[in-house]
ZADO-987575 format. One record per residue (C-alpha): residue in three letters; x, y, z. Coordinates in Angstrom, 1 decimal, decimal comma, always signed. Layout:
BEGIN
rest;x;y;z
ALA;X;Y;Z
...
***
This chain:
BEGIN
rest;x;y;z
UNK;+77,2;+90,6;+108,5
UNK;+76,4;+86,8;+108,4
UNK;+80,2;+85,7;+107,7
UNK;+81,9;+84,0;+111,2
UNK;+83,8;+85,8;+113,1
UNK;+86,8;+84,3;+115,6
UNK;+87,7;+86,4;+118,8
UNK;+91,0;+85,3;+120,4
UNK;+90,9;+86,2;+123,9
UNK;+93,2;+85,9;+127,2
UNK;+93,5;+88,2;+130,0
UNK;+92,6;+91,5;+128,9
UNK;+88,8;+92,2;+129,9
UNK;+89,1;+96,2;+128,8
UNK;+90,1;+95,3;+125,4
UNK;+87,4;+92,8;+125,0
UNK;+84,8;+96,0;+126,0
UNK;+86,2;+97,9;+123,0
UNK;+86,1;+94,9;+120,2
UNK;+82,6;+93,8;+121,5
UNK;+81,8;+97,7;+120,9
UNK;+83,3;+97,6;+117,3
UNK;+81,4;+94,1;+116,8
UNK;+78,3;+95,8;+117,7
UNK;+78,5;+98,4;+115,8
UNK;+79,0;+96,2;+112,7
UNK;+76,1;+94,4;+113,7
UNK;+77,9;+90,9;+113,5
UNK;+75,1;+88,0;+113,2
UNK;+78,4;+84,9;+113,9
UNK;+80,6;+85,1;+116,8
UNK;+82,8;+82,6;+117,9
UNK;+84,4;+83,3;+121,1
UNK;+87,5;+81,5;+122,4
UNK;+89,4;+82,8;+125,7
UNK;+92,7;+80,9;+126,8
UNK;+92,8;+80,0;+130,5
UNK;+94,5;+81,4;+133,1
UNK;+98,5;+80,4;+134,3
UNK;+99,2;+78,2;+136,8
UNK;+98,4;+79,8;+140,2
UNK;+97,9;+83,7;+138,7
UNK;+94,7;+85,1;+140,4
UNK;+94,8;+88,0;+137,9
UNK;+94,5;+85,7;+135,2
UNK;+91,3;+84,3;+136,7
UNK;+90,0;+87,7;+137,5
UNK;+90,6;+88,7;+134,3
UNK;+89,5;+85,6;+132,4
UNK;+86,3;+85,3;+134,4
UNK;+85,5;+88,8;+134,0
UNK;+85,9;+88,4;+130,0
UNK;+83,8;+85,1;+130,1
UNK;+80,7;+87,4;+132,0
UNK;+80,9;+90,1;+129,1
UNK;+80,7;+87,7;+126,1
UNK;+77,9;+85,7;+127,9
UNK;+75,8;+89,3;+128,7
UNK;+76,3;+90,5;+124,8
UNK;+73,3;+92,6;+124,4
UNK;+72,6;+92,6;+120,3
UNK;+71,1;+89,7;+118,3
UNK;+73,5;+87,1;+117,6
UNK;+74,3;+83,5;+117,2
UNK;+77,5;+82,4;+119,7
UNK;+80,1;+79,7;+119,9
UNK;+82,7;+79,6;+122,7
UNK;+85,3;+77,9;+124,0
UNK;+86,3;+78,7;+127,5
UNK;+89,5;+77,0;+128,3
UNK;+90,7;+75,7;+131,9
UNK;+94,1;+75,8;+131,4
UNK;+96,5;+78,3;+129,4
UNK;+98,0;+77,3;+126,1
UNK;+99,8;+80,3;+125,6
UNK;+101,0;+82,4;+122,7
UNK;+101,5;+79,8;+120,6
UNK;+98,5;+77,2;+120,7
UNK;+96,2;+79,3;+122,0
UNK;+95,8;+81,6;+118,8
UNK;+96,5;+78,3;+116,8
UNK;+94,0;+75,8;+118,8
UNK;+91,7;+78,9;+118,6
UNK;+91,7;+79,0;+114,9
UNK;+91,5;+75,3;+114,4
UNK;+88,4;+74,9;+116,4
UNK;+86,5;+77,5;+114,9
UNK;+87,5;+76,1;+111,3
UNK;+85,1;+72,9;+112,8
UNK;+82,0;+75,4;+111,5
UNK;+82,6;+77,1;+108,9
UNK;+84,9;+76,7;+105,6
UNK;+85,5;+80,2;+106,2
UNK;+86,8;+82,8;+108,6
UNK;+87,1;+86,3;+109,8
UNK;+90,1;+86,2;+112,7
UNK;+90,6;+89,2;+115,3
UNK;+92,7;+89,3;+118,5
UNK;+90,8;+91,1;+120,9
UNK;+93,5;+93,8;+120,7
UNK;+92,9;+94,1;+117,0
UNK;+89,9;+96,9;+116,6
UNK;+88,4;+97,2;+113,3
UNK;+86,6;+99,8;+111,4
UNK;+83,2;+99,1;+110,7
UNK;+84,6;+98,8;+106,8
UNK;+86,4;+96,0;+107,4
UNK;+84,2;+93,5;+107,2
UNK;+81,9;+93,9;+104,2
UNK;+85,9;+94,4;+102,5
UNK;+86,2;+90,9;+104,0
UNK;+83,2;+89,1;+103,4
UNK;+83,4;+90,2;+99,7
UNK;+86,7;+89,1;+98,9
UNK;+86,5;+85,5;+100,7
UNK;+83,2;+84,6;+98,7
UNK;+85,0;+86,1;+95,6
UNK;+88,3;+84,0;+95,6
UNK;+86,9;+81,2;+97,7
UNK;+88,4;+78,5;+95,2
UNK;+91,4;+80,5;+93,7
UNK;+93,9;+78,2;+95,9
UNK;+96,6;+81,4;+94,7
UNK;+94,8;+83,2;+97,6
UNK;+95,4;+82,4;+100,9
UNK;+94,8;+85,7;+103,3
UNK;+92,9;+88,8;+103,2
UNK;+94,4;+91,4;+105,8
UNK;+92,6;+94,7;+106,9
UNK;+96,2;+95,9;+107,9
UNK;+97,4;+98,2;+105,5
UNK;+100,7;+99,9;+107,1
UNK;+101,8;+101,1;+104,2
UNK;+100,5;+104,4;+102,0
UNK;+101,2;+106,9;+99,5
UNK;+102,1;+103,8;+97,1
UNK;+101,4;+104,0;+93,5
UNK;+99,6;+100,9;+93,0
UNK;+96,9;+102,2;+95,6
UNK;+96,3;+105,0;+93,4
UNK;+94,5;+102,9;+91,4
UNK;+93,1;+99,5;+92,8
UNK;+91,5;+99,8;+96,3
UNK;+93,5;+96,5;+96,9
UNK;+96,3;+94,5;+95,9
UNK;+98,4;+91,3;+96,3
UNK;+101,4;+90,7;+97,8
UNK;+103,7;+88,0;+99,7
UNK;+103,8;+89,7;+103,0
UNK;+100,3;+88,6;+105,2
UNK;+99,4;+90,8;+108,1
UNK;+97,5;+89,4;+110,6
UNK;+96,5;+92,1;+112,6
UNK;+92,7;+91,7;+111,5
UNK;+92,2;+88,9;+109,3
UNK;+90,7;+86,5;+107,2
UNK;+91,1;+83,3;+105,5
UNK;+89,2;+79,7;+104,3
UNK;+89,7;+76,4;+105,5
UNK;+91,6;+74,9;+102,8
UNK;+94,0;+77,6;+104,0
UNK;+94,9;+76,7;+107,6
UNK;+93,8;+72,7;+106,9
UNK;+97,7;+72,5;+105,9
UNK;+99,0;+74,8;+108,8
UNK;+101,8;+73,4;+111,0
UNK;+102,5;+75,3;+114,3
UNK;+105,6;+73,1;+114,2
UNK;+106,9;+73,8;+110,6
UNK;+107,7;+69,9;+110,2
UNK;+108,0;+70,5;+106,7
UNK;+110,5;+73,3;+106,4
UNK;+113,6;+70,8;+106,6
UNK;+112,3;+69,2;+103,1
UNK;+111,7;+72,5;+101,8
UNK;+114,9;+73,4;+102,2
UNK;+116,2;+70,3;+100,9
UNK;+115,1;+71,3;+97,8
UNK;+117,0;+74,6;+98,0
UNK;+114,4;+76,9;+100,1
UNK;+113,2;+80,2;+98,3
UNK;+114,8;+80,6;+94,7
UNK;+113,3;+82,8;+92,4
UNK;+110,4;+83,5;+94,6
UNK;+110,3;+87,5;+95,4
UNK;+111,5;+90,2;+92,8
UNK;+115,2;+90,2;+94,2
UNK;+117,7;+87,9;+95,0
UNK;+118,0;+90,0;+98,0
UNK;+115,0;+89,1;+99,6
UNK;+114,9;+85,2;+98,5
UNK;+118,3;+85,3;+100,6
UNK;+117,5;+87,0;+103,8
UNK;+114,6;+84,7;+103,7
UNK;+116,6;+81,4;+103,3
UNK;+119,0;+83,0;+106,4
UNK;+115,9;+83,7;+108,6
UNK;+114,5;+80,7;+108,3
UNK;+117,3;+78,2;+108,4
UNK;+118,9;+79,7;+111,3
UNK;+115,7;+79,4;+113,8
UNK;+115,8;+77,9;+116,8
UNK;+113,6;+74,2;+117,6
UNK;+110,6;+74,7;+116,0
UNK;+109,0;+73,3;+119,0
UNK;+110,1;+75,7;+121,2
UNK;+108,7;+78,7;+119,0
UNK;+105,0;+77,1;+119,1
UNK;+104,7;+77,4;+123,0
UNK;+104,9;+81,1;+122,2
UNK;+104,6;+82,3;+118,9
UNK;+102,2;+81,2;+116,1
UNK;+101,9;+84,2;+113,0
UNK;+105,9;+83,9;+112,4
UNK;+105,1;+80,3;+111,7
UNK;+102,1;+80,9;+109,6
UNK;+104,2;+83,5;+107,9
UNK;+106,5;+80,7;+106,9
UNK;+103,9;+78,6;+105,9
UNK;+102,5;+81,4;+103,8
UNK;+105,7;+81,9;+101,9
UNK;+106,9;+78,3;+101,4
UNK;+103,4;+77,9;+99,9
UNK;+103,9;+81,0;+97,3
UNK;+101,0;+82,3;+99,2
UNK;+100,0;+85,8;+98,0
UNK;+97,8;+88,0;+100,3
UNK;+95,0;+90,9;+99,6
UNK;+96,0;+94,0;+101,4
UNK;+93,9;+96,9;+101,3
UNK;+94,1;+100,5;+99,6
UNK;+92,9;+101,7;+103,6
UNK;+93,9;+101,1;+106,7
UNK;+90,8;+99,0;+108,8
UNK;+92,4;+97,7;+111,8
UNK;+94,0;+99,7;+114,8
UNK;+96,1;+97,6;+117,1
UNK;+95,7;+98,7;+120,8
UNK;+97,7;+96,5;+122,4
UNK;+100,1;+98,3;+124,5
UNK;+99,7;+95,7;+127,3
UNK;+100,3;+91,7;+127,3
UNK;+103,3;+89,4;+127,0
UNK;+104,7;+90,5;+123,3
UNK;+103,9;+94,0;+124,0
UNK;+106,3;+96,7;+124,5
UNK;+104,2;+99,4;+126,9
UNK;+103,7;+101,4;+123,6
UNK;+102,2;+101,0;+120,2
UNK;+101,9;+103,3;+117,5
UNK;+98,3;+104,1;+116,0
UNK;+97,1;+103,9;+113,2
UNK;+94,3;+105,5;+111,4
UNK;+91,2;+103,7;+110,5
UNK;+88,8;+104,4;+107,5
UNK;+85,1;+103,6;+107,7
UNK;+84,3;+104,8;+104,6
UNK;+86,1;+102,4;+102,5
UNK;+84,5;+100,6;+99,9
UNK;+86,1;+98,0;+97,3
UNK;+85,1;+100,1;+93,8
UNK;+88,6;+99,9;+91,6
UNK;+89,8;+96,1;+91,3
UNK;+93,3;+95,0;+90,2
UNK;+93,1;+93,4;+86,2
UNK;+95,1;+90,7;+86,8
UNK;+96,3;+88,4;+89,9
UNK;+100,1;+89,9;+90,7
UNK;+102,1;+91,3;+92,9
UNK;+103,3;+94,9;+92,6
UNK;+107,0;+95,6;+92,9
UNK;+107,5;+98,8;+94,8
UNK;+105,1;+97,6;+97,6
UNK;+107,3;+94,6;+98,0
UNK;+110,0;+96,6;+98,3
UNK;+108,7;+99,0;+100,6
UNK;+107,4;+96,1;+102,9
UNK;+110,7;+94,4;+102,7
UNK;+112,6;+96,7;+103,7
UNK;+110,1;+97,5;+106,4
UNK;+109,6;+94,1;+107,7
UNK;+112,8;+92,7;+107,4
UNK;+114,3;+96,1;+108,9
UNK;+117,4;+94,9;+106,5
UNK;+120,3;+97,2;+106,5
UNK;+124,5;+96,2;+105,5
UNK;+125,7;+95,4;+109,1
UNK;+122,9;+92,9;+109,9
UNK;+123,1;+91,6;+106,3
UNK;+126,6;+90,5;+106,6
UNK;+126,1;+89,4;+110,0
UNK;+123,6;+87,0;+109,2
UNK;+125,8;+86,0;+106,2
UNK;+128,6;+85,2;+108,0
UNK;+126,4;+83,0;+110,4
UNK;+125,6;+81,7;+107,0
UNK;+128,9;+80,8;+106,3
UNK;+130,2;+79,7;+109,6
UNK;+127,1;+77,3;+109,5
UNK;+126,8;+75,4;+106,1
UNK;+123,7;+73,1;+107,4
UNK;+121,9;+76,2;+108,6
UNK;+121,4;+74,3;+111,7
UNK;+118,9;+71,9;+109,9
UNK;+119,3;+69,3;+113,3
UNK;+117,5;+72,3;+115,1
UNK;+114,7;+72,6;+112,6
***
């Protein structure tokens, strides 16, 4: 599998054993390795992070390797974001996995074909091996589809993609100068819990120093960005352990058998899975709705000197 691949690393050394594992078995001929450093003054960060440094540099199949080793911790925020960016130096093209992101060995002939096949359709912006959601119509026929909602446990993407990414979200106050999401999603439901989430954030700067897929999320939809998701599941997430984890994650079932055979007609999105993933995502229900509608109305500038 010649197509890069980025591994986003930090402090977990017995995660890294079980993604180098599912790399190997995939036989995967471009790594790119990048680790965060360790916090000030934590000696099991440096344990850790030296101990992760020693496995990727004793990788036992054939395989070119890039890495970047950092000194000191960026954290949640622009670590996964500097991470991307410097890998996007050597290649106009990407496979992205956290380390606690383990894929199937399906997942990446499913991405390498689809990022060589809508390279240059700039109505494409993410591939995601995630697929959370079954038992949906549409999959009954196409082995993959489009939609507005990018996961990115397990990802890929091109350059022209992230080029435009801002960790900050500097240009969300225009956007919503120009009256935010109208007429975007299927209901008016969704283009307004949207326009509630997102003008009611706190400082954007703030958020980078530990988050960085809610604002690539954003970025995503202000962009009209519409993402492949899979028929199959590909990626399990393992991460039960780290600073956004909760001690427990649920499981998911991984297919290695998948292969792309039944492709959708035509570029759009399909209705019921948007509604099923809103619903899911959003975890919407009346009482927060008219919570975060009064905020709405309590607050006409939607806090816009925060943003």
């Amino acid at each position: 599998m010649k197509t890069p691949v980025l591994l986003i690393a930090f402090n977990r050394p017995n995660y890294i054993r079980q993604m180098l594992q599912a790399l190997k078995q995939s036989n995967i001929e471009n790594l790119l390795v990048f680790r965060d450093g360790p916090r000030p003054l934590n000696v099991k960060d440096e344990v850790a992070c030296e101990e992760i440094k020693n496995l990727v540099e004793n990788i036992d199949w054939k395989c070119s390797i890039k890495t970047n080793f950092m000194n000191n911790n960026l954290g949640c925020g622009y670590g996964p974001y500097s991470a991307i960016s410097w890998a996007f130096q050597y290649t106009d093209r990407l496979i992205i996995l956290e380390d606690d992101c383990i894929p199937s060995t399906a997942f990446f002939p499913y991405c390498e074909y689809l990022l060589e096949k809508y390279k240059d359709d700039v109505r494409i912006r993410h591939i995601s091996g995630f697929s959370p959601i079954s038992g949906v119509r549409v999959f009954e026929k196409y082995d993959y589809i489009f939609t507005q909602y990018a996961h990115t446990w397990g990802w890929a993407t091109w350059k022209r993609v992230w080029n435009n990414m801002d960790i900050q979200q500097r240009q969300i106050k225009e956007f919503f100068k120009h009256g935010g999401f109208k007429g975007q999603f299927f209901t008016k439901a969704e283009d307004a819990y949207y326009n509630m989430c997102y003008w009611s954030r706190e400082s954007s700067f703030k958020e980078a120093t530990h988050s960085w897929d809610y604002q690539y999320a954003v970025h995503s939809k202000m962009n009209g960005a519409l993402s492949i998701v899979p028929a199959k599941n590909l990626i399990n997430n393992i991460g039960a352990e780290g600073t956004h984890a909760s001690g427990y994650i649920k499981h998911y079932d991984t297919y290695k058998d998948f292969k792309i055979a039944n492709e959708p007609d035509d570029i759009q999105m399909d209705m019921e899975y948007e509604s099923i993933n809103f619903r899911k995502e959003s975890d919407i229900s009346r009482k927060r709705y008219l919570k975060m509608y009064v905020k709405m109305l309590l607050n006409k500038n939607f806090n816009k000197d925060k943003i």
